[in-house]
C-alpha positions, 0 to 999 in steps of 0.5 A: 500500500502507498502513503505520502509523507512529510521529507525532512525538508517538509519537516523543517520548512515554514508552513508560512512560506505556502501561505499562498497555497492554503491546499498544499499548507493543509496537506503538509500540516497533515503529513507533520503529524504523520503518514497519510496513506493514499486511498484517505487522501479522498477524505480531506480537506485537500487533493492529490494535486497538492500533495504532488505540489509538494513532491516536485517541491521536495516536501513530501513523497510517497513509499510503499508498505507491505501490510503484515496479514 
């Protein structure tokens, strides 16, 4: 399964620097607090858009788990 998550560069940056871009602000926020698996994304107050934003940004990208069963 894919999850987005903050890079140490998201971590470290002022989230007042995306002040323009309130989406994108709201997913980093989000991703702060801790992965954010893709098939949640529908069910936030932001998209996909944003959160591939913030990849070409260097702020947040994706990774795969395998669930243990």
């Amino acid at each position: 399964m894919w999850y987005w998550f903050a890079t140490e560069k998201g971590q470290a940056v002022d989230l007042n620097s995306l002040k323009r871009s309130p989406k994108q602000q709201q997913a980093l926020a989000a991703l702060r607090q801790g992965k954010i698996w893709r098939d949640q994304v529908a069910t936030l107050e932001f998209n996909d858009a944003a959160l591939q934003a913030l990849r070409k940004k260097g702020l947040c990208d994706l990774a795969s788990e395998t669930p243990e069963f």
